[in-house]
PDB file of N, CA, C, O and CB in Angstrom:
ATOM      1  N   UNK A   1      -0.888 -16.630   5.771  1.00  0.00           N
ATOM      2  CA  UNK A   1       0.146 -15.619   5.747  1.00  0.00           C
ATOM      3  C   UNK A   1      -0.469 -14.293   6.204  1.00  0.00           C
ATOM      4  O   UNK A   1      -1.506 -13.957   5.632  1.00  0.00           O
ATOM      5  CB  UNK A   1       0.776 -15.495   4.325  1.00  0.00           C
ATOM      6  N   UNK A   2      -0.006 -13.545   7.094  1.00  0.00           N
ATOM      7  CA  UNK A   2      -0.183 -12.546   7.548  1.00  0.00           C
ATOM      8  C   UNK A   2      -0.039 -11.308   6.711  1.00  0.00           C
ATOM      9  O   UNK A   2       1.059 -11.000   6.247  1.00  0.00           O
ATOM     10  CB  UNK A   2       0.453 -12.600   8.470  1.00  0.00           C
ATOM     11  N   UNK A   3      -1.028 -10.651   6.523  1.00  0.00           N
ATOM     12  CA  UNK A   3      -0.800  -9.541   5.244  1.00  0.00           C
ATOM     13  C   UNK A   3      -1.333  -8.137   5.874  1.00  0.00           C
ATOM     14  O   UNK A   3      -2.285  -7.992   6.641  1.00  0.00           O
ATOM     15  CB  UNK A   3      -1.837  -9.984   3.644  1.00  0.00           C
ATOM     16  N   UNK A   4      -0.440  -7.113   5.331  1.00  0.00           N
ATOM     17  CA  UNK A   4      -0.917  -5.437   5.335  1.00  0.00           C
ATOM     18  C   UNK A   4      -1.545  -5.373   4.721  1.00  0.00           C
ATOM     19  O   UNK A   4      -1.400  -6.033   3.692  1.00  0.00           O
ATOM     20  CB  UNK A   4      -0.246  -4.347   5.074  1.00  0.00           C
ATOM     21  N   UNK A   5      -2.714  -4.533   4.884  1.00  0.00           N
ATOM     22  CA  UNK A   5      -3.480  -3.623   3.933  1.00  0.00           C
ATOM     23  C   UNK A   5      -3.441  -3.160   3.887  1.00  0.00           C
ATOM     24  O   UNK A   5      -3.488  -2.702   5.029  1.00  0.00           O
ATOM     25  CB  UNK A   5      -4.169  -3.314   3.646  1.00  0.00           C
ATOM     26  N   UNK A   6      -3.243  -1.789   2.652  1.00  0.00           N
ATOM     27  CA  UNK A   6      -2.926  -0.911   2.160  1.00  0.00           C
ATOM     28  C   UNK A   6      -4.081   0.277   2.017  1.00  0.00           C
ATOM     29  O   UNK A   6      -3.742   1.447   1.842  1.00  0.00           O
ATOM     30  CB  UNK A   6      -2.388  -1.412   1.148  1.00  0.00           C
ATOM     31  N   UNK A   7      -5.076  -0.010   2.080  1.00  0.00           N
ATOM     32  CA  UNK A   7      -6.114   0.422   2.327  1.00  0.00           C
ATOM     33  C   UNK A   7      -6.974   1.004   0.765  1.00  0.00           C
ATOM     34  O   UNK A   7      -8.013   1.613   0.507  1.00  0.00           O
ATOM     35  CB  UNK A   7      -5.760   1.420   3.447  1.00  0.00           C
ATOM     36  N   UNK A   8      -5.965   0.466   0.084  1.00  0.00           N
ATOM     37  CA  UNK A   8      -6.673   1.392  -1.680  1.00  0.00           C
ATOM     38  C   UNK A   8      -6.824   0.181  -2.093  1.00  0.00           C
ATOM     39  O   UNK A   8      -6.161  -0.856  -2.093  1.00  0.00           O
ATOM     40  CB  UNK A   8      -5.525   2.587  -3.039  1.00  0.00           C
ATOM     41  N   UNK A   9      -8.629   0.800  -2.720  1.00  0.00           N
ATOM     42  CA  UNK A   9      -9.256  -0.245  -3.836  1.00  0.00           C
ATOM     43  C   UNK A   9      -8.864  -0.823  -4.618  1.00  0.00           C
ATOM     44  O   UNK A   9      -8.348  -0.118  -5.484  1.00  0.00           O
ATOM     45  CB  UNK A   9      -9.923   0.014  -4.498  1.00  0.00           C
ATOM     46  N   UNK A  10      -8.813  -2.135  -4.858  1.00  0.00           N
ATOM     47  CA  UNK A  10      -8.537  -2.727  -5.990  1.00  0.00           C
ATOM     48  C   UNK A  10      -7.038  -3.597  -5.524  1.00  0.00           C
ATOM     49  O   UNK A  10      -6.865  -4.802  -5.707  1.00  0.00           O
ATOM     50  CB  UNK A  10      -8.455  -1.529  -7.263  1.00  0.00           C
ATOM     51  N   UNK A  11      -6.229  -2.822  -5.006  1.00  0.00           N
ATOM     52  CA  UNK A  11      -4.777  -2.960  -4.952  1.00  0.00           C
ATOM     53  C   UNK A  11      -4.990  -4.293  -3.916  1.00  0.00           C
ATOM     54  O   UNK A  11      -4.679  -5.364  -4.436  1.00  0.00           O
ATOM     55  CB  UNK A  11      -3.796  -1.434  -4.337  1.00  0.00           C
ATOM     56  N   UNK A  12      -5.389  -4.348  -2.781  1.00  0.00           N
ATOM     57  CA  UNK A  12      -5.458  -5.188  -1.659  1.00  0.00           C
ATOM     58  C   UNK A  12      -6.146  -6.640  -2.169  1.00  0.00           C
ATOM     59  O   UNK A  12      -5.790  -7.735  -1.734  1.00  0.00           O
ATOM     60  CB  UNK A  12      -6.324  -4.410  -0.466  1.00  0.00           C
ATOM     61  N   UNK A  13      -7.187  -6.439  -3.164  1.00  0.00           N
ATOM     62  CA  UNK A  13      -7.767  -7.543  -3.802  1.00  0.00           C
ATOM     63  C   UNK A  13      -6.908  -8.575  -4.857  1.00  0.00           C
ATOM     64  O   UNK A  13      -6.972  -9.783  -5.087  1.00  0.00           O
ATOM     65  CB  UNK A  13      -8.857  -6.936  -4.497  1.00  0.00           C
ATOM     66  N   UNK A  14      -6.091  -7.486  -5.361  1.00  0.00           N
ATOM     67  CA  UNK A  14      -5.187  -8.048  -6.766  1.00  0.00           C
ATOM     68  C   UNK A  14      -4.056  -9.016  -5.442  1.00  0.00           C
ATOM     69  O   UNK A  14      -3.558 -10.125  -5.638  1.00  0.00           O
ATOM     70  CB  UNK A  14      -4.059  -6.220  -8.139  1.00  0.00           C
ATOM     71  N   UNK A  15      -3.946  -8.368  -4.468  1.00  0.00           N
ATOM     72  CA  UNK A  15      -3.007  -9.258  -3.848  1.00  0.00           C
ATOM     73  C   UNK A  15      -3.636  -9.838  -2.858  1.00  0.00           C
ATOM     74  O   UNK A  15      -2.917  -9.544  -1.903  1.00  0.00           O
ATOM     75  CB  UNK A  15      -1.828  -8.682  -3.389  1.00  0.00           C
ATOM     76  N   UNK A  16      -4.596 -10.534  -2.405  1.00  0.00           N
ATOM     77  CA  UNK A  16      -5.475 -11.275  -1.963  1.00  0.00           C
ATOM     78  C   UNK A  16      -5.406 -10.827  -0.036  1.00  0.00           C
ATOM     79  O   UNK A  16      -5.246 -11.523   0.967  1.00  0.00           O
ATOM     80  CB  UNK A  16      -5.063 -12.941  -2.554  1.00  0.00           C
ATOM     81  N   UNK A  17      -5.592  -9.534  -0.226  1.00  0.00           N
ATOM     82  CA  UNK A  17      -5.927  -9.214   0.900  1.00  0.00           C
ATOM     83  C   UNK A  17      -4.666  -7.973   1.650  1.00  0.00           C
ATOM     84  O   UNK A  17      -4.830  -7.372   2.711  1.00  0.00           O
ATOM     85  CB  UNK A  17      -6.125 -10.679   1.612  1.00  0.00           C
ATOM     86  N   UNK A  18      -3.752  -7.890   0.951  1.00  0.00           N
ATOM     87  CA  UNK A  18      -2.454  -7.027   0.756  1.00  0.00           C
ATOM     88  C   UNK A  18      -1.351  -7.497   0.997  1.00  0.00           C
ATOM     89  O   UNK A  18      -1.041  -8.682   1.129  1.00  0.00           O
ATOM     90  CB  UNK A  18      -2.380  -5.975   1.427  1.00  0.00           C
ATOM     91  N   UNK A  19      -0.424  -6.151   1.093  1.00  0.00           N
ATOM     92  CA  UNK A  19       0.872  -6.915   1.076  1.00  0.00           C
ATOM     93  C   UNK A  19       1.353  -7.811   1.677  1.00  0.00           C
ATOM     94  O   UNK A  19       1.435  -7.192   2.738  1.00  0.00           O
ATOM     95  CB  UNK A  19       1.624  -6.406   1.204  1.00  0.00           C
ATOM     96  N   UNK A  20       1.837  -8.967   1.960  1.00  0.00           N
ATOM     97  CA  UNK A  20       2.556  -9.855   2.918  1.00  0.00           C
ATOM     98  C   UNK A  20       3.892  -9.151   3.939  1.00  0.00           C
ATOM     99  O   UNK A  20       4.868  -8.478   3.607  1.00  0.00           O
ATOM    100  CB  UNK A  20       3.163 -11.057   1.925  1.00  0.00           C
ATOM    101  N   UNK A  21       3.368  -9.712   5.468  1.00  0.00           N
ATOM    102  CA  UNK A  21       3.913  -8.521   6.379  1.00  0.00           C
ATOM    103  C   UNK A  21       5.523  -9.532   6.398  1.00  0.00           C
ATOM    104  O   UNK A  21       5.888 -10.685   6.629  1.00  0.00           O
ATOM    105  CB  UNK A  21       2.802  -8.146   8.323  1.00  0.00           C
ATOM    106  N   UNK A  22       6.145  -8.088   5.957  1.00  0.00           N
ATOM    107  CA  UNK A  22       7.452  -8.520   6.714  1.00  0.00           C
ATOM    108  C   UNK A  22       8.588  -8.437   4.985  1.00  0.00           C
ATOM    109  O   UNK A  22       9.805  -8.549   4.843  1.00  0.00           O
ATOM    110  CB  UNK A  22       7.181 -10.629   7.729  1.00  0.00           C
ATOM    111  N   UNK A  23       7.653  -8.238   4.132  1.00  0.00           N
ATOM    112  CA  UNK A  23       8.065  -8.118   2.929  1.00  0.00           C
ATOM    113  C   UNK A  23       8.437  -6.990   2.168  1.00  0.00           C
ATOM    114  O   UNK A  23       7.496  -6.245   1.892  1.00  0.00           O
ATOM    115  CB  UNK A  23       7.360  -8.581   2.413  1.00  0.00           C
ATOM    116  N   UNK A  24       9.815  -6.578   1.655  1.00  0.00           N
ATOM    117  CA  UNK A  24       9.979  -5.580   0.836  1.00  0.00           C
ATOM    118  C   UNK A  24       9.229  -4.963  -0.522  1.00  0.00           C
ATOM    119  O   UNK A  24       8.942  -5.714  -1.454  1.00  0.00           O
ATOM    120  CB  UNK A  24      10.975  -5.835   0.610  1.00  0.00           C
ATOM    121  N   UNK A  25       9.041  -4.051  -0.545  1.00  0.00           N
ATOM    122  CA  UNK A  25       7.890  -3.625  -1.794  1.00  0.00           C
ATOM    123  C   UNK A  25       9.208  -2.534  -2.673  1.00  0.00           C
ATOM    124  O   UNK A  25      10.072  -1.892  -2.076  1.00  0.00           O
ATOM    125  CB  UNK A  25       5.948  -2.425  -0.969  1.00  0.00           C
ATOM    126  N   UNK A  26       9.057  -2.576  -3.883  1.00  0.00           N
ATOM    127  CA  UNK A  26       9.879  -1.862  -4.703  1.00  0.00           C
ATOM    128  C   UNK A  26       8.678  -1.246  -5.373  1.00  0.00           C
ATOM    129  O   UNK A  26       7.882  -2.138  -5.665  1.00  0.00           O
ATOM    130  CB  UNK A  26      10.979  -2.683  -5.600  1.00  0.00           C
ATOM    131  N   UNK A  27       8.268  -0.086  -5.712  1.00  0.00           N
ATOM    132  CA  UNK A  27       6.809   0.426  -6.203  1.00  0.00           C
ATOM    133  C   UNK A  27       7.843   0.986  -7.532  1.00  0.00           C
ATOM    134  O   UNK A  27       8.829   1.502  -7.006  1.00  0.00           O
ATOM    135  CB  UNK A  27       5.658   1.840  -4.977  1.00  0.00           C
ATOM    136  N   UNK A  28       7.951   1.059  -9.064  1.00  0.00           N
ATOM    137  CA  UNK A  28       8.929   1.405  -9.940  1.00  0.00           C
ATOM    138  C   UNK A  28       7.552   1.667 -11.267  1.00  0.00           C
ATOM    139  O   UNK A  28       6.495   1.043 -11.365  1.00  0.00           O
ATOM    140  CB  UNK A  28      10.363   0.001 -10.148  1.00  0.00           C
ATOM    141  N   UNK A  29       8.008   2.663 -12.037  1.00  0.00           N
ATOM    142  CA  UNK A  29       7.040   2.937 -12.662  1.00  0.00           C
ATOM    143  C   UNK A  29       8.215   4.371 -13.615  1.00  0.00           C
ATOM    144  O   UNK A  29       9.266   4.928 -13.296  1.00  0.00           O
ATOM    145  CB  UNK A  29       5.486   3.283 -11.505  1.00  0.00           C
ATOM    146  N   UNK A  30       7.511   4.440 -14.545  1.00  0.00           N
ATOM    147  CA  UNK A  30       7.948   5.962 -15.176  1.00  0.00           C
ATOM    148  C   UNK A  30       7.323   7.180 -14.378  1.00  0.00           C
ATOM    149  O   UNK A  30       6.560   7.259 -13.416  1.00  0.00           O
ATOM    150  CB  UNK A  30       7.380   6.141 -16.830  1.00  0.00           C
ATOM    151  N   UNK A  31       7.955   8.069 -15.168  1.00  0.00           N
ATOM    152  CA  UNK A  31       7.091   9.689 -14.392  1.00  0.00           C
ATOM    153  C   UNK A  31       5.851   9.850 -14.667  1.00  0.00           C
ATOM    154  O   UNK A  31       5.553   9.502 -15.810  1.00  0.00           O
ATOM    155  CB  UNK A  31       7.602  11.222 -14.894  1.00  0.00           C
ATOM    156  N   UNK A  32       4.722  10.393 -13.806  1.00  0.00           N
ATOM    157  CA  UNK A  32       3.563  10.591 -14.363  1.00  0.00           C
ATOM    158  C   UNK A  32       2.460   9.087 -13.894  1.00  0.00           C
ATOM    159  O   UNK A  32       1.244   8.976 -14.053  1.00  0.00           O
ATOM    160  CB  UNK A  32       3.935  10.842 -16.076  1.00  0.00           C
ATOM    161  N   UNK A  33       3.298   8.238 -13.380  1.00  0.00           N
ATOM    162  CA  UNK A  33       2.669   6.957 -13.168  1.00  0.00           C
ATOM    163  C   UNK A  33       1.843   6.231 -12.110  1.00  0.00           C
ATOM    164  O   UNK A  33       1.465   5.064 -12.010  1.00  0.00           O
ATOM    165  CB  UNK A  33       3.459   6.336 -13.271  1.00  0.00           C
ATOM    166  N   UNK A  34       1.649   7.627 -11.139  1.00  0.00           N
ATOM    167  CA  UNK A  34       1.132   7.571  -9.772  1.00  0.00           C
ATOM    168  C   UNK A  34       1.504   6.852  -8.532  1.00  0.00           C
ATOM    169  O   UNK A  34       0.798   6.288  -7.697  1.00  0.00           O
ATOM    170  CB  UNK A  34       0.104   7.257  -9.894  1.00  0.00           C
ATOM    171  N   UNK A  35       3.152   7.053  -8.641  1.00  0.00           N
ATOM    172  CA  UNK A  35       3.782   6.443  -8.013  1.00  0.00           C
ATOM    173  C   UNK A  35       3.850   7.070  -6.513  1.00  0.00           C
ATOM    174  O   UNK A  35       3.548   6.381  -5.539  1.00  0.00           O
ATOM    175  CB  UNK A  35       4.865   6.284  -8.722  1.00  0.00           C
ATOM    176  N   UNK A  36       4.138   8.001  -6.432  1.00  0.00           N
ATOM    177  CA  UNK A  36       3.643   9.085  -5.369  1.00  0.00           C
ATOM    178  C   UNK A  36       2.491   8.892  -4.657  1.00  0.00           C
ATOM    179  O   UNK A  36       2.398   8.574  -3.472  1.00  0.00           O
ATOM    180  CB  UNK A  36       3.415  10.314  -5.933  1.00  0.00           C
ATOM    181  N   UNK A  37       1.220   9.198  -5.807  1.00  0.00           N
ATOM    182  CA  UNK A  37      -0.019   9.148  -5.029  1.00  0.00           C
ATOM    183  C   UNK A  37      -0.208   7.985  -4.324  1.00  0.00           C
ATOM    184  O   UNK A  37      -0.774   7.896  -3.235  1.00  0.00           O
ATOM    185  CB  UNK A  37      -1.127   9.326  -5.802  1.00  0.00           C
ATOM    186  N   UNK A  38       0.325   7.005  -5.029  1.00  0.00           N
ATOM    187  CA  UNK A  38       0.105   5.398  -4.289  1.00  0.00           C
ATOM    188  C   UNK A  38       0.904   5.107  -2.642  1.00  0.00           C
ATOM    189  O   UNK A  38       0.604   4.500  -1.613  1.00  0.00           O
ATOM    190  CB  UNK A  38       0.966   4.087  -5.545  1.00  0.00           C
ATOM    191  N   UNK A  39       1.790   5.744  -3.020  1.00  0.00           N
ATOM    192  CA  UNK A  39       2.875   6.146  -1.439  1.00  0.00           C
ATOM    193  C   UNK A  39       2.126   6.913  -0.577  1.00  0.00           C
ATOM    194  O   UNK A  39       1.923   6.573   0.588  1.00  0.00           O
ATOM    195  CB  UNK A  39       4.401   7.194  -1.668  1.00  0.00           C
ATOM    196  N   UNK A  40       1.583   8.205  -1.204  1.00  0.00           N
ATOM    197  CA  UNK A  40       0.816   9.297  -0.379  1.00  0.00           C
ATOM    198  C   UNK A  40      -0.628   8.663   0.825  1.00  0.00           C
ATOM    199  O   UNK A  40      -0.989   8.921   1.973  1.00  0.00           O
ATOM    200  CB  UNK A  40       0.092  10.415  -1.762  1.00  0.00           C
ATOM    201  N   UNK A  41      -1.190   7.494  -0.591  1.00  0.00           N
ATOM    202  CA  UNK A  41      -2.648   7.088  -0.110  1.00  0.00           C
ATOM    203  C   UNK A  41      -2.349   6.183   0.671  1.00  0.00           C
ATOM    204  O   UNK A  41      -3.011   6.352   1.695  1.00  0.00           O
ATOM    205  CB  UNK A  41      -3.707   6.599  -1.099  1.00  0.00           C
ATOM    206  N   UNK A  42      -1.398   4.879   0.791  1.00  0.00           N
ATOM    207  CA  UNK A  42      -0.961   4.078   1.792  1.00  0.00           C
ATOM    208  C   UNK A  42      -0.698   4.926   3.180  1.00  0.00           C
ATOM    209  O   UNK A  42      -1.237   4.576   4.231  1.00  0.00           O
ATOM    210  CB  UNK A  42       0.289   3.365   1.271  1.00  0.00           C
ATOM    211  N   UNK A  43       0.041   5.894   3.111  1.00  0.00           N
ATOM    212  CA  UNK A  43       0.333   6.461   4.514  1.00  0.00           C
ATOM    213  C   UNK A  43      -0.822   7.060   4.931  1.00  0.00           C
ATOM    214  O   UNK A  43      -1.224   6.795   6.064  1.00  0.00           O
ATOM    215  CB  UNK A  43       1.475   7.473   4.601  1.00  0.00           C
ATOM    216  N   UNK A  44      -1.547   7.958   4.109  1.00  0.00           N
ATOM    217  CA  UNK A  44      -2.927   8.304   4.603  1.00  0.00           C
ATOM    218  C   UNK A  44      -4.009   7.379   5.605  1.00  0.00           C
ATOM    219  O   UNK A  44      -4.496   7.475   6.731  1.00  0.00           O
ATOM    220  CB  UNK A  44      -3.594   8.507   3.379  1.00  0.00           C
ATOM    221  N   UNK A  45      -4.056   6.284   4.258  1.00  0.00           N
ATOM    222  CA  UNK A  45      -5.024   5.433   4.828  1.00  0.00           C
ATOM    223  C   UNK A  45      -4.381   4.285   6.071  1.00  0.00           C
ATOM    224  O   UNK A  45      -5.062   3.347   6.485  1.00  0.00           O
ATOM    225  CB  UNK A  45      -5.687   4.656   3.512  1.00  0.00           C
ATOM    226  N   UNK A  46      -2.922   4.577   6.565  1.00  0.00           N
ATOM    227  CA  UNK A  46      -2.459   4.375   8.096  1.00  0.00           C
ATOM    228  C   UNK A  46      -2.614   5.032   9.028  1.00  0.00           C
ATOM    229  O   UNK A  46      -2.859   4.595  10.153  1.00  0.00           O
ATOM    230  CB  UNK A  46      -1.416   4.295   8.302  1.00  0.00           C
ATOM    231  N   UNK A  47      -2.477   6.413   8.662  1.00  0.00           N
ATOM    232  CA  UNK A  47      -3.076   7.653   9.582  1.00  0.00           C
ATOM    233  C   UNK A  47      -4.490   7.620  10.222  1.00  0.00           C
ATOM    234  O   UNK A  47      -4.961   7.653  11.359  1.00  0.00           O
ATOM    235  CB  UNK A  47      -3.131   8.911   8.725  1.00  0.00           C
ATOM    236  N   UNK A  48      -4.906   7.546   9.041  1.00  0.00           N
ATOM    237  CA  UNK A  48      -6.563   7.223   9.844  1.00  0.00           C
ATOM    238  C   UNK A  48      -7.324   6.059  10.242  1.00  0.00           C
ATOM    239  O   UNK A  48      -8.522   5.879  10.459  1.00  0.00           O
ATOM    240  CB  UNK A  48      -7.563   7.641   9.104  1.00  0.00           C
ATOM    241  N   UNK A  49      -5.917   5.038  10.292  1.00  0.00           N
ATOM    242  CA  UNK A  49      -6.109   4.022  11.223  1.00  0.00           C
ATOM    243  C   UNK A  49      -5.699   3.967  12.665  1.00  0.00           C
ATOM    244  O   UNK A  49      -6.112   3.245  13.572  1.00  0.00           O
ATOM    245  CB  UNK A  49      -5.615   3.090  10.723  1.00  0.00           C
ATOM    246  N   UNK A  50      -4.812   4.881  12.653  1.00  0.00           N
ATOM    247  CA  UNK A  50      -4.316   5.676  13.765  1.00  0.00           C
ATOM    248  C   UNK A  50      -2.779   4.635  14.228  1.00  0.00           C
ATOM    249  O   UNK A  50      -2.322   4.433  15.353  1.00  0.00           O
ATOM    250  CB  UNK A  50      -5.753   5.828  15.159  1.00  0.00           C
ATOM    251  N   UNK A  51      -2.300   4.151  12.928  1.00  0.00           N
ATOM    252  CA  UNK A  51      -1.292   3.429  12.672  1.00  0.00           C
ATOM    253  C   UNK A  51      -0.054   4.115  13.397  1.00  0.00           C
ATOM    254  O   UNK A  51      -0.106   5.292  13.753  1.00  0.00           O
ATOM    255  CB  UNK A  51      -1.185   3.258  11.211  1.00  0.00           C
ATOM    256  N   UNK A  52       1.087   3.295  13.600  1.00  0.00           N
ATOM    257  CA  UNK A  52       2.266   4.316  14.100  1.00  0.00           C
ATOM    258  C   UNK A  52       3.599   4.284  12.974  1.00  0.00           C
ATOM    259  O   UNK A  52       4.465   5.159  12.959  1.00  0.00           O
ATOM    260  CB  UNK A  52       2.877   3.752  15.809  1.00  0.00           C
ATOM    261  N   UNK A  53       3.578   3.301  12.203  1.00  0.00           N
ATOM    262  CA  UNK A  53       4.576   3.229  11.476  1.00  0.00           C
ATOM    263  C   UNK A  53       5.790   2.693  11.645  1.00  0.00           C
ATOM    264  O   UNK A  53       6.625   2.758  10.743  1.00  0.00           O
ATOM    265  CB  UNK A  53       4.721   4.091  11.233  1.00  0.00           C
TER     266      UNK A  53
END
């Protein structure tokens, strides 16, 4: 199966290499839960792959 990587530690491992391409992600959490930063660091770490989106 063809998978994204997300590029943050830990996260890409728990899902055996990242997300599966072509698949919807719902990221849901309370406030305060680093739900943001996790959005923020995925697009980052596409940027400086020189990703297009």
């Amino acid at each position: 199966m063809e998978r994204v990587v997300t590029g943050i530690p830990g996260f890409d491992e728990i899902l055996h290499g990242g997300i599966p391409r072509r698949n919807v992600v719902l990221l849901a959490g309370g406030p305060g839960t680093g739900k943001s930063i996790f959005g923020y660091q995925y697009l980052y770490n596409g940027l400086k792959k020189g990703e297009h989106g």
